[in-house]
C-alpha positions as CSV (number, residue, x, y, z in Angstrom):
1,X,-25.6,-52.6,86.2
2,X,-22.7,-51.6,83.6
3,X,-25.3,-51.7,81.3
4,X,-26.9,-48.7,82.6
5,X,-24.3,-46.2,81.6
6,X,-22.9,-46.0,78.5
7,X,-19.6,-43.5,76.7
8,X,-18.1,-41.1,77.0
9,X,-19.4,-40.2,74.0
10,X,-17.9,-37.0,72.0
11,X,-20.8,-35.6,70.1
12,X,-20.0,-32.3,67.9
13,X,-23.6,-31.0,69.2
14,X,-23.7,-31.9,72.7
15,X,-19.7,-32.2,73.8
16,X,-18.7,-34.6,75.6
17,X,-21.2,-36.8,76.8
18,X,-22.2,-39.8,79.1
19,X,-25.3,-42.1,78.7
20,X,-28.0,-43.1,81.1
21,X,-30.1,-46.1,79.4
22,X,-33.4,-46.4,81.2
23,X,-34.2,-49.4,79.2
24,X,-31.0,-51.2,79.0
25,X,-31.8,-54.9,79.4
26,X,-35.0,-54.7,76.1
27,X,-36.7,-51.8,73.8
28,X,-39.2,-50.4,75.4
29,X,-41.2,-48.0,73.2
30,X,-43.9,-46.5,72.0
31,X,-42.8,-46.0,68.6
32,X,-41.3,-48.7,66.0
33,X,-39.7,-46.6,63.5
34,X,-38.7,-47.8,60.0
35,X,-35.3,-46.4,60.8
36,X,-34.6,-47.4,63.6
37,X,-31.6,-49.0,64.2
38,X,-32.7,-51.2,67.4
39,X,-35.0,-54.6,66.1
40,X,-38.5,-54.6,65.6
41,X,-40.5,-54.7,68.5
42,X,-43.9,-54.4,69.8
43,X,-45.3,-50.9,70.7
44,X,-45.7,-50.4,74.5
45,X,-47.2,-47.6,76.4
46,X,-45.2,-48.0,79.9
47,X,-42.4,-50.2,81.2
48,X,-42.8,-53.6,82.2
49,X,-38.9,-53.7,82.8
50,X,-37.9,-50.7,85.4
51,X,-34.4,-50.4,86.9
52,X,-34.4,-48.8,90.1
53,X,-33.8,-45.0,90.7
54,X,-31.0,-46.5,93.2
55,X,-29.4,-48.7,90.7
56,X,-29.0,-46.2,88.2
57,X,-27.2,-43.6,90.4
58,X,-25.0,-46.0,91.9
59,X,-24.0,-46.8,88.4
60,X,-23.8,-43.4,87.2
61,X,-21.6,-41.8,90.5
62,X,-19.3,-44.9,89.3
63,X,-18.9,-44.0,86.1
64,X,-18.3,-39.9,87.1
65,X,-15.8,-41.1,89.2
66,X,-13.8,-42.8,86.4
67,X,-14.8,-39.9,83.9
68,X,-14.1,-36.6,85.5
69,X,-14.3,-34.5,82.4
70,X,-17.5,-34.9,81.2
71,X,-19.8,-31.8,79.7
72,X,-23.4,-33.2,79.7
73,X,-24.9,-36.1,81.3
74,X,-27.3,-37.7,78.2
75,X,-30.5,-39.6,79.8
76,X,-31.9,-42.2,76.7
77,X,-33.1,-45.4,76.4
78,X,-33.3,-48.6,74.2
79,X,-36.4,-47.3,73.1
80,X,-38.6,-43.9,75.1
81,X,-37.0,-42.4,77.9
82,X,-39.8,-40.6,79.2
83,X,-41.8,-44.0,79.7
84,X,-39.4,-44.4,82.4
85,X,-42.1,-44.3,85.8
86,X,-39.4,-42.1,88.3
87,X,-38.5,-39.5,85.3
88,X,-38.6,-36.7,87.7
89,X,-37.5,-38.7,90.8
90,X,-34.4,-39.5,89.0
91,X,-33.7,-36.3,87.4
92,X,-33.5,-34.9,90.9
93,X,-31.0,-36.9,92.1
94,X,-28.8,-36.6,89.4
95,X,-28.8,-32.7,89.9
96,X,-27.8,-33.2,93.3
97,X,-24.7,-34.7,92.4
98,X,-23.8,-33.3,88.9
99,X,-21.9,-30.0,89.6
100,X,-21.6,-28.2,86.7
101,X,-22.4,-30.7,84.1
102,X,-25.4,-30.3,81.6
103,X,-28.3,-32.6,81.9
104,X,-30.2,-33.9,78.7
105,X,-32.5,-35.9,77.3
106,X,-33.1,-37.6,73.9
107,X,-37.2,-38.3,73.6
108,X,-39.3,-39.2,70.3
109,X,-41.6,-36.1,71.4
110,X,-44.8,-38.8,71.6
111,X,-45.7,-38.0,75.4
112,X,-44.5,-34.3,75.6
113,X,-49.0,-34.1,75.5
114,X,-48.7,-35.6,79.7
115,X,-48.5,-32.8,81.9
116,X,-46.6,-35.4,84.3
117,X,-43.8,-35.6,81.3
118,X,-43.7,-32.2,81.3
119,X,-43.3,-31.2,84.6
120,X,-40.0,-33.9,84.5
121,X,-38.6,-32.4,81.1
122,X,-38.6,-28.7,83.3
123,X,-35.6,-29.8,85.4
124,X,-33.5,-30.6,82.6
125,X,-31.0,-28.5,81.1
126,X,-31.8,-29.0,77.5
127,X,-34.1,-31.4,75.8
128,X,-34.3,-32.6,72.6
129,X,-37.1,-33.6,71.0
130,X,-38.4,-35.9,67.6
131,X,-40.9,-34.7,64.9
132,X,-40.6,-36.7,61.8
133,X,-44.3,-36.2,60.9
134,X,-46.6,-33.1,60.7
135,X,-49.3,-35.7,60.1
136,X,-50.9,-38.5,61.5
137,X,-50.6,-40.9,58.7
138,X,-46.9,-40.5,58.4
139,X,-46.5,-41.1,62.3
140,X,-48.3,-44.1,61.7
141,X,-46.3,-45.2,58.6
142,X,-42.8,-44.3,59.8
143,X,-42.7,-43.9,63.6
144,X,-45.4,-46.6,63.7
145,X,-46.8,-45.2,66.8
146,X,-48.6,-47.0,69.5
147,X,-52.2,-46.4,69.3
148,X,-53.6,-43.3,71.1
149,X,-50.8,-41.4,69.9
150,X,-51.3,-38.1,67.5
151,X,-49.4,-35.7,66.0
152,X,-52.0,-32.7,67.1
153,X,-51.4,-34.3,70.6
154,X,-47.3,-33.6,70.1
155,X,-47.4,-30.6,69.0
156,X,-49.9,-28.9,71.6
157,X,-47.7,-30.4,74.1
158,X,-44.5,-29.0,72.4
159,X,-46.2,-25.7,72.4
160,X,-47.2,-26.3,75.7
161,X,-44.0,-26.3,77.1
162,X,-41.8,-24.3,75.2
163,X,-44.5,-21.4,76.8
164,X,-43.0,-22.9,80.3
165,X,-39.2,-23.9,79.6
166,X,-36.9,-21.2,79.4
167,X,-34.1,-23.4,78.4
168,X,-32.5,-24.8,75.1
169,X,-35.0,-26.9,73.3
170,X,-34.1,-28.9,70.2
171,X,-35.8,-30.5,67.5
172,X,-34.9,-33.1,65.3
173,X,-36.1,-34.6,62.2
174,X,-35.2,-37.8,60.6
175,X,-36.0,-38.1,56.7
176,X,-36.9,-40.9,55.1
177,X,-37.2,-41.3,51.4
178,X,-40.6,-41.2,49.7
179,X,-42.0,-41.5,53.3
180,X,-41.8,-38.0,54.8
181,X,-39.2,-35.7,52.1
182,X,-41.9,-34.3,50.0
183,X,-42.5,-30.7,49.7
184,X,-45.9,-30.4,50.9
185,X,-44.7,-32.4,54.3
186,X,-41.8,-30.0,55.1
187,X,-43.5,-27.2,54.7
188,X,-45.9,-28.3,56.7
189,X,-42.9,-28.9,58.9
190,X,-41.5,-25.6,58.8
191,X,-44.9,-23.6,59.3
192,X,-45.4,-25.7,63.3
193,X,-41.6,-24.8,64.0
194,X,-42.1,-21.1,62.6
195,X,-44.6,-20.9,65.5
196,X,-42.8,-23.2,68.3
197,X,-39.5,-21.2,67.8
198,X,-37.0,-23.9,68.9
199,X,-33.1,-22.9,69.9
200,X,-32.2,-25.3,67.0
201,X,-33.7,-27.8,64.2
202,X,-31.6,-30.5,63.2
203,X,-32.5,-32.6,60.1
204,X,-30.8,-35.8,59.0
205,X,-31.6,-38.9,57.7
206,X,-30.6,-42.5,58.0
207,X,-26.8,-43.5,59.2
208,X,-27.3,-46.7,60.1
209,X,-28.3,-50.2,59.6
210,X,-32.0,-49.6,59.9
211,X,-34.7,-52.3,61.5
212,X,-36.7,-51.9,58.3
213,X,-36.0,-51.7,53.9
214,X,-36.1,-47.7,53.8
215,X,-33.7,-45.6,52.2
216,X,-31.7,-42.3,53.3
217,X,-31.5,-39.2,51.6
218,X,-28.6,-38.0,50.0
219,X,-27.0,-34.7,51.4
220,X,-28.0,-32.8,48.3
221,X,-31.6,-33.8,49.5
222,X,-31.3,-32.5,53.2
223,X,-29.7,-29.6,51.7
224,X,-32.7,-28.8,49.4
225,X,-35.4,-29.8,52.4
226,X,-33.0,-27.4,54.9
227,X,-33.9,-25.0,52.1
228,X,-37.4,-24.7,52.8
229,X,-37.1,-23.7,56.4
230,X,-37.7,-20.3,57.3
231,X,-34.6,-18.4,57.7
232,X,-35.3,-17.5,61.4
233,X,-34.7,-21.2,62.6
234,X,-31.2,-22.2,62.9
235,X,-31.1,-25.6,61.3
236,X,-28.4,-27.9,61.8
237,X,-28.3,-30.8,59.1
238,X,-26.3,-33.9,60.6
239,X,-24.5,-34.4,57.7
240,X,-22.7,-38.2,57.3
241,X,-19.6,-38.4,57.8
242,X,-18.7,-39.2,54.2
243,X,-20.8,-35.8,51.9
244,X,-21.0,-36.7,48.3
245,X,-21.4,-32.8,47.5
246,X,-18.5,-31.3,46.1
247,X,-17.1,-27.9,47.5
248,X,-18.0,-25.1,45.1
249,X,-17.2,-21.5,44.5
250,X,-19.2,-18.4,46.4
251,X,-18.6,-14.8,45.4
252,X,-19.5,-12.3,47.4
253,X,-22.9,-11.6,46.7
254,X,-23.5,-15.1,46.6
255,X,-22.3,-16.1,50.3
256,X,-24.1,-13.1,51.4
257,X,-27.2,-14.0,49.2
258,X,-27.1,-17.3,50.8
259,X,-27.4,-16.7,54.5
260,X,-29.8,-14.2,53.5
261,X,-32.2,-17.2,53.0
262,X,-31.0,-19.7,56.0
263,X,-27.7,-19.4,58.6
264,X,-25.5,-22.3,57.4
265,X,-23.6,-24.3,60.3
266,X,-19.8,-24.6,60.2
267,X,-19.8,-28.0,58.7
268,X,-22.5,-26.5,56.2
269,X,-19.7,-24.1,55.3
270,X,-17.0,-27.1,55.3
271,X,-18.9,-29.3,53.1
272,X,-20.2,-26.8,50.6
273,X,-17.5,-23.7,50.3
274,X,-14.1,-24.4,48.8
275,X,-10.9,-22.9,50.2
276,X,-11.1,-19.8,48.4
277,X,-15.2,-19.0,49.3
278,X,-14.0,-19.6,52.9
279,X,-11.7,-17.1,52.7
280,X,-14.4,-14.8,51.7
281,X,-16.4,-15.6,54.1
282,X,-13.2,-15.3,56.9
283,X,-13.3,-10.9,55.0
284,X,-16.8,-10.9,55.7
285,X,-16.7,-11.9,59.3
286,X,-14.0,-9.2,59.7
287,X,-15.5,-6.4,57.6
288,X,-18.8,-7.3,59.8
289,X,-21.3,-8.1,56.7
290,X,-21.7,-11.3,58.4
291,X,-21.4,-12.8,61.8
292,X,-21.6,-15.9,63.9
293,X,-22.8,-17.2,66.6
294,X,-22.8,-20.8,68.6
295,X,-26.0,-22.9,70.2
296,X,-24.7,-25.7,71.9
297,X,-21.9,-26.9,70.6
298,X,-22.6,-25.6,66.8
299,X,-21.6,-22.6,65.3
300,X,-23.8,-21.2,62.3
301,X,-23.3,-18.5,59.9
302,X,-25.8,-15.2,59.2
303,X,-26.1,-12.1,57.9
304,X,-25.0,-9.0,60.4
């Protein structure tokens, strides 16, 4: 059963964090995505390989007894989560025993449509959810959906439940060159999230080996597509750890000019500000022109 849990893990977004794989001995999923980092297998719509809601707290009370400082308790999978047939069984027992720790969970978005799902997803703390495609041609072409699945289907039931859940909801978007970076397919992006109104968007693009020939973007692109959302949704980009953009210089005007059109996280500010246009920014924050402000672990940047 050691399989089962996995970490600590210290995440930048989430704290520090332990795993709960629900699908820990195969992938199980309902998507195959090009960039996935897990091999190429075939789409499923359930679970042919369940671990017991038993064997899965015996191994995570284990692991909280060897790892006493841990902030969130992270419920994945090799593959979807929410496939998982005790979802809601499970997530009941691990708030019996969590104390003040966070509970989330990491889900493609393709089932959030199920009522069922939904109803499970309520008892977390925070959720986060996918949406690489605002179209049903790219969720067949990257995500490689299992049949059935649409991307009107998602985004009801994203809509659906953000009217219900009055707790942090994340979305995040993977981008994949030539696939889902053009213009046209992140505005279309932008315009659903406009109207969903999550707690935070974070974008990024490939950082791994993936299980398929696609390429990533560079952080100049994610910076140009985090462009193109509307300024009221703090977006997050997950930048790689090594940014090929090279600090630059901000007046004023320019640093004030720029958060007019979208907050910029702190590692925005790290990666694109030099020394002295973080100074500026440090008179700003005292002189009250700007402010800040945290969700969940990241702290972004806006006008006051």
């Amino acid at each position: 059963m050691s399989n089962i849990i996995f970490g600590p893990l210290l995440s930048r977004r989430f704290g520090k964090s332990l795993g709960i794989d629900l699908s820990p001995n195969k992938k199980q999923c309902n998507f195959d995505c090009l960039y996935c980092e897990l091999k190429p297998a075939k789409t499923v719509d359930k679970y042919n390989d369940v671990i017991s809601v038993a064997d899965i707290m015996t191994a995570l009370q284990d692991a909280l007894l060897q790892h006493k400082d841990i902030d969130v308790i992270t419920v994945t999978a090799n593959g979807e989560p929410t496939l998982y047939p005790y979802l809601g069984e499970l997530i009941d027992e691990i708030d019996k025993i969590k104390n003040d720790k966070i509970t989330l969970i990491l889900s493609n978005g393709s089932t959030i449509g199920d009522p069922k799902v939904r109803e499970a997803l309520m008892k977390f703390d925070m959720v986060k959810l996918s949406l690489d495609c605002a179209t049903d041609k790219c969720l067949k072409k990257l995500d490689r959906a299992h049949k059935g699945i649409s991307v009107t289907d998602i985004m009801q039931g994203m809509l659906d439940f953000k009217a219900q859940y009055n707790k942090p909801l994340i979305i995040e978007a993977l981008f994949v060159k030539s696939i889902n970076d053009s213009l046209e397919h992140v505005e279309a992006l932008n315009k659903f999230l406009t109207i969903l109104k999550p707690t935070r968007v974070d974008i990024g693009t490939i950082d791994r080996p993936p299980a398929y020939k696609v390429e990533p973007l560079s952080s100049e692109e994610l910076l140009e597509i985090a462009s193109h959302f509307d300024a009221s949704l703090p977006v997050y980009i997950v930048h790689r750890k090594s940014s090929e953009i090279r600090a630059g210089s901000y007046n004023d005007d320019e640093i004030l000019v720029t958060l007019a059109n979208r907050p910029l996280s702190e590692d925005d500010v790290n990666i694109l500000f030099d020394e002295k246009s973080k100074n500026r920014l440090k008179i700003l924050l005292e002189t009250k022109k700007v402010k800040n402000f945290k969700i969940y672990g990241v702290t972004f940047y806006i006008l006051a």
